[in-house]
N, C-alpha and C positions, 0 to 999 in steps of 0.2 A: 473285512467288514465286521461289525457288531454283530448278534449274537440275533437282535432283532431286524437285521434288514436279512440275513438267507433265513431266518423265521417268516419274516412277509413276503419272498419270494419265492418260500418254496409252497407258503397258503396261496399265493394267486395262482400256482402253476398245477397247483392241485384243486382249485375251483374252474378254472380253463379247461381240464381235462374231464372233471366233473361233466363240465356243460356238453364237450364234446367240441370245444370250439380251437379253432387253431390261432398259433401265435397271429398271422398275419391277420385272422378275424379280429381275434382282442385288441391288438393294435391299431386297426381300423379304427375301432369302436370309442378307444382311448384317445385317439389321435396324438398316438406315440409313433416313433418308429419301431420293426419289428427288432432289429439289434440292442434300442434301450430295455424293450419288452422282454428278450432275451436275459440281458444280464441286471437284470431285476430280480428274474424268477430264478439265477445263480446266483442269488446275493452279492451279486460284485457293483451292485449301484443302489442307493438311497434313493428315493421317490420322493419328490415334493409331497406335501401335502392334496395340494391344486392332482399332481398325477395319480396320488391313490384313488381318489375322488371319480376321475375320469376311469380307472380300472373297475371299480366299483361299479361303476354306473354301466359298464362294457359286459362285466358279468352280471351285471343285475341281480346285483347284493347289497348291502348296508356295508358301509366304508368299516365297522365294526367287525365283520367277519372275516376281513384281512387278518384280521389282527388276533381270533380266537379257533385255534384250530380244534373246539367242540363244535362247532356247527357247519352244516352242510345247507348245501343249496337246496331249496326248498320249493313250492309252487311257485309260480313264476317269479323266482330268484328269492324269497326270503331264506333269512338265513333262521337256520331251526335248529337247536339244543337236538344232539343226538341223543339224549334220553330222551324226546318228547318228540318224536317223528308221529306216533298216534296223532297227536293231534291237527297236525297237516293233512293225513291221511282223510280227517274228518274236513276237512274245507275249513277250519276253524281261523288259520292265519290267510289275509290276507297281505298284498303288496304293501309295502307303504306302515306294516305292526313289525313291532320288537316282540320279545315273547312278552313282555307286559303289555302290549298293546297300547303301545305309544306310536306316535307316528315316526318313521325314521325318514328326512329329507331326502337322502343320498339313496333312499331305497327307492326311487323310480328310475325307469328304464331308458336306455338312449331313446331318445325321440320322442317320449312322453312329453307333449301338449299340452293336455290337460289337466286340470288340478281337480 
């Protein structure tokens, strides 16, 4: 596979672990099976669009931090520039901000309801 798909498989497999969550959780969460979730995060399979999405939204990240191995999981999942974890520290990001403080769609949480 590309250069970019064991790049996003090996960022989900290390935001998974981050979280502390297990394959068979993510997968739940994705409503993947745990085998595609598996050789995802080996790069041996591409992801629709539609299934980063659902990954995303399973670790409770912005579909962006798939894709930027500068950022880490952050207060209830943003994803935060590791030079700029201070300002997390400070409650300054909330769910749902980019670091410019845009709203990012895909940054709410499975079973978020509310808007």
């Amino acid at each position: 596979m590309s250069n970019i798909v064991s790049s996003v498989g090996k960022r989900v497999r290390q935001l998974r672990t981050q979280a502390g969550m297990t394959q068979e959780r993510l997968a739940e969460r994705a409503e993947i099976s745990v085998s595609f979730l598996s050789m995802i995060e080996r790069g041996e399979r591409s992801p629709h669009l539609e299934t980063l999405e659902r990954l995303a939204l399973g670790l409770e990240v912005p579909v962006e931090a798939l894709f930027r191995p500068d950022t880490v999981a952050g207060p209830q999942g943003v994803a935060i520039d590791k030079t700029d974890r201070s300002r997390a520290a400070d409650g300054i990001y909330r769910r749902g901000d980019n670091l410019e403080g845009g709203p990012l769609p895909s940054a709410r949480a499975v079973g978020d309801d509310k808007d």
